[in-house]
C-alpha positions as CSV (number, residue, x, y, z in Angstrom):
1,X,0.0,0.0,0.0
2,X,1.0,3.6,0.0
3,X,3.9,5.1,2.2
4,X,2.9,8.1,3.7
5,X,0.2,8.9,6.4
6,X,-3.3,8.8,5.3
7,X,-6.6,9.4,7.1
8,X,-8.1,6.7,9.0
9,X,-11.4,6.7,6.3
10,X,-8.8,6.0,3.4
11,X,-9.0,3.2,1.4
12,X,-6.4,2.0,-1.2
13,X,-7.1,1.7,-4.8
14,X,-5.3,-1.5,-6.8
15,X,-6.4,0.2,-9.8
16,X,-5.0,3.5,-9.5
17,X,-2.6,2.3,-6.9
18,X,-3.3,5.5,-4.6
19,X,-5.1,6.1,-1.2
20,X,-8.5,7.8,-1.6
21,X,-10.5,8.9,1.3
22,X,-13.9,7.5,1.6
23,X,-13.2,5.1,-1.2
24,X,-16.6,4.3,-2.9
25,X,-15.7,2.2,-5.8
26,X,-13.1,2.2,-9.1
27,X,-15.8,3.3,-11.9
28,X,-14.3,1.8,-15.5
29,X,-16.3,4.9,-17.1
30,X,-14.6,7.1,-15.7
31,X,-11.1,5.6,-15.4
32,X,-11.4,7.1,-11.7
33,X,-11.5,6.5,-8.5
34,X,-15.4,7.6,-6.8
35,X,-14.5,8.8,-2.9
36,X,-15.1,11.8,-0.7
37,X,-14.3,14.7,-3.1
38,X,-15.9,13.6,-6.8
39,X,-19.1,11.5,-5.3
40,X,-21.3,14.2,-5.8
41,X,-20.3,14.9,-9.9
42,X,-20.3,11.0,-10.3
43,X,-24.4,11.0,-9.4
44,X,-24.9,13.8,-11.3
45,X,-23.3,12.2,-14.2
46,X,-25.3,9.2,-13.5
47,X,-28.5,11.1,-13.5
48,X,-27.7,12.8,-16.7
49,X,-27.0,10.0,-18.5
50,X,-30.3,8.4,-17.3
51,X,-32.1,11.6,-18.2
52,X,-31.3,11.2,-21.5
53,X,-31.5,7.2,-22.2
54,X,-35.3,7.8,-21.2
55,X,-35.3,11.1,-23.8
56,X,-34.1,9.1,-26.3
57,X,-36.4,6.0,-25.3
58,X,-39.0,8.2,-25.6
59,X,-38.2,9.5,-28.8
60,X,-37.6,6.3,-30.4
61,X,-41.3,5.1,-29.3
62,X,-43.0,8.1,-30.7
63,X,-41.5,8.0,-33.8
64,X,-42.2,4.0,-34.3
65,X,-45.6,5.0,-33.1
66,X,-46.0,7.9,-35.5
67,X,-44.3,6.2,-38.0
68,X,-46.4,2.8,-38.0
69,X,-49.3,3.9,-36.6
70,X,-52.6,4.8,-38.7
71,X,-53.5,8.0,-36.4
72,X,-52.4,11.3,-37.1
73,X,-50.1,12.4,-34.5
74,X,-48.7,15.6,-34.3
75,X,-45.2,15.8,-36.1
76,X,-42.4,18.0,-35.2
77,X,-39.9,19.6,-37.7
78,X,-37.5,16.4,-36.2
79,X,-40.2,13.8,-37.4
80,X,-41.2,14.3,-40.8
């Protein structure tokens, strides 16, 4: 492990091969190591990336809906 003093809440990293404090986990998105200081941003990239699977999920069922379906739905300059 690491050679220098760390705080008691530190965990090591065999990934990075470091000492973060309040180790969370090693994300392979990010490359990074998720602890005390970057937790915060790493939800907030979690909840934008989930924000916008269900945008496109959406997307993608209204345009095989208004695509394959018989009624007239109302078409946006993206749609037509």
């Amino acid at each position: 492990h690491c050679q220098f003093k760390r705080p008691y809440s530190a965990r090591h990293c065999h990934y990075c091969k470091v000492c973060i404090d309040d180790l969370d986990h090693h994300c392979p998105w990010c490359g990074k190591c998720i602890g005390k200081k970057n937790l915060r941003y790493f939800h907030t990239f979690l909840h934008v990336l989930c924000f916008q699977f269900y945008y496109l999920l959406g997307a993608l069922i209204y345009f095989l809906v208004a695509t394959y379906s018989s009624a007239k739905l109302p078409r946006g300059p993206g749609f037509q």
